[in-house]
Structure formats: C-alpha cells, structure tokens
C-alpha positions as CSV (number, residue, x, y, z in Angstrom):
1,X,179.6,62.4,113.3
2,X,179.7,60.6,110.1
3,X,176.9,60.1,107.6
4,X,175.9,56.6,107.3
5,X,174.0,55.8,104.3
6,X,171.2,52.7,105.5
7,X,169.6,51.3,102.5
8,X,166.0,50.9,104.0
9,X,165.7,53.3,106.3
10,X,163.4,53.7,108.8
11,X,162.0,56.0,111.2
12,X,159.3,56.9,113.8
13,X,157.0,60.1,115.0
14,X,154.7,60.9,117.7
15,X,151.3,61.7,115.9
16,X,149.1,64.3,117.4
17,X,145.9,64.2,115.9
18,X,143.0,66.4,117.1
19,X,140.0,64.4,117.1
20,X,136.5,67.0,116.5
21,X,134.4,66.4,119.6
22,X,130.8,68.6,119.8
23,X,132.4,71.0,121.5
24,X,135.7,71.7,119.6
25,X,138.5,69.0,119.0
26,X,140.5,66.5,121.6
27,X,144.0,65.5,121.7
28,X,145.5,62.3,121.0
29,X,148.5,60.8,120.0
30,X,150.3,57.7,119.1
31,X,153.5,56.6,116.7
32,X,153.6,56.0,113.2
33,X,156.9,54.0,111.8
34,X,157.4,55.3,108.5
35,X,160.1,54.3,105.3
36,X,162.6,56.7,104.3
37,X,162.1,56.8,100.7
38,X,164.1,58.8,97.9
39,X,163.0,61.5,96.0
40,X,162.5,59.8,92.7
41,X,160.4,57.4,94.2
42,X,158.4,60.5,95.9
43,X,158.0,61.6,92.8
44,X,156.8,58.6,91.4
45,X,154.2,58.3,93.8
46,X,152.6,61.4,93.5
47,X,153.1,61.1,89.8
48,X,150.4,57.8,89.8
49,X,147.0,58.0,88.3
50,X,145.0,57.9,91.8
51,X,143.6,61.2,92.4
52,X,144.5,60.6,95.9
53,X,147.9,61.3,96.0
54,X,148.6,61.7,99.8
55,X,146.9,57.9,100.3
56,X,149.1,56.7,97.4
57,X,152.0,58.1,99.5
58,X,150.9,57.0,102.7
59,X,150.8,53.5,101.2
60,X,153.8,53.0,100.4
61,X,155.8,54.9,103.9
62,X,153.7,54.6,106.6
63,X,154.5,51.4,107.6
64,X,154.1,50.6,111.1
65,X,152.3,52.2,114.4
66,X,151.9,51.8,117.9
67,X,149.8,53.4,120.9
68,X,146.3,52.8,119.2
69,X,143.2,51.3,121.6
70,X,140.1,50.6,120.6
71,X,137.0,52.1,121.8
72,X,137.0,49.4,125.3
73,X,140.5,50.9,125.6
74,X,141.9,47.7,124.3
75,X,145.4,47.4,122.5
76,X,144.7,48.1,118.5
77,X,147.1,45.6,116.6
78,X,149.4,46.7,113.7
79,X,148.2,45.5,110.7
80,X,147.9,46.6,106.8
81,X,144.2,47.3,107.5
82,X,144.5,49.6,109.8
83,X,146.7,51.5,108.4
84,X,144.7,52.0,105.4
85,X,141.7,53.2,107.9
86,X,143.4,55.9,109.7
87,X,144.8,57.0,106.2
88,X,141.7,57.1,105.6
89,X,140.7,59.6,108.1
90,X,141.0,63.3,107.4
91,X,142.4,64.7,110.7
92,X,145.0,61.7,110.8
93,X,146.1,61.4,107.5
94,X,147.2,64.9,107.2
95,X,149.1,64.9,110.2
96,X,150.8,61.5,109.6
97,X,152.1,63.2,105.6
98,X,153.3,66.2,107.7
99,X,155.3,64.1,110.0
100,X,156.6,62.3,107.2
101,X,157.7,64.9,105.3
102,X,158.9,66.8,108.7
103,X,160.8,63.5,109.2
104,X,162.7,63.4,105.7
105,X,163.3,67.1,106.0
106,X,164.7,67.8,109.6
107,X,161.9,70.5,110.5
108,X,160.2,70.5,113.5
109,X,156.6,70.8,113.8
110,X,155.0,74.3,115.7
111,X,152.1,73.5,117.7
C-alpha cells in the first residue's frame, strides 16, 4: 500500500484511564481525537516557556473526544473547555500524551 501524505492529519484512541476510588482505582474509557503534528512543531511546543509542557502539548493535539457522561450519566459535549479540564487531570492527561505519542509512533500500548 502506498503512503499518502494528508496535510492535517487526524486520528483517534480509546483512552483507559484508571480513576482512584477508596479502595484502589476503576476503569474507564472513552476517545480522544488528536492532530498529527510534525516534529518541529513538537519541538516547538515543548520548547515554550510554560513549565507545563505536556498541557502546552495537549493544547495544541488533543482536539476532539467522545464517550464522556456526566455524573447523571448524561452525554458530556465536546468543547474547548473540557478539554482543557481533563488535561487538567493527572490520571487522564498522562494517558491521553501516551496515546498520542503511541499514535505518531506505531507502538502499541501493554496493559
């Protein structure tokens, strides 16, 4: 199969966070849509002032998700906002960089 070069490439992973619970840590999931981004733009980003160089990174490719609910189980909408609040978030941001950089890189995650 041919290589086809897109110019703004997209593409999505399944997210498994595990949430911390009193007793130890539940499993949950749902998909992040990220950009494809080069490497001089990577490199950019974690070149920036911010100390917080995975959020810088996260800002810029992790541009869509799905399979969020609220806590009445109710359908989360996709919007900048939150986005920025589950980046935010410890156990989800470092599994959404992981998946990103899994995702540019062709490896496979081991549970």
């Amino acid at each position: 199969m041919s290589f086809v070069l897109r110019e703004n490439h997209t593409f999505k992973r399944k997210i498994e966070v595990k949430v911390p619970t009193d007793t130890g840590f539940k499993a949950e999931s749902f998909t992040a849509t990220f950009a494809a981004i080069d490497s001089d733009e990577a490199k950019e980003l974690y070149e920036a002032e911010d100390t917080n160089k995975d959020r810088v990174l996260l800002d810029r490719v992790f541009i869509g998700c799905d399979g969020i609910k609220d806590e009445d189980g109710n359908d989360e909408t996709d919007t900048a906002s939150l986005r920025e609040m589950l980046s935010k978030i410890p156990y989800v941001a470092l599994p959404l960089i992981t998946a990103f950089w899994n995702g540019l890189s062709g490896q496979k995650t081991k549970n």
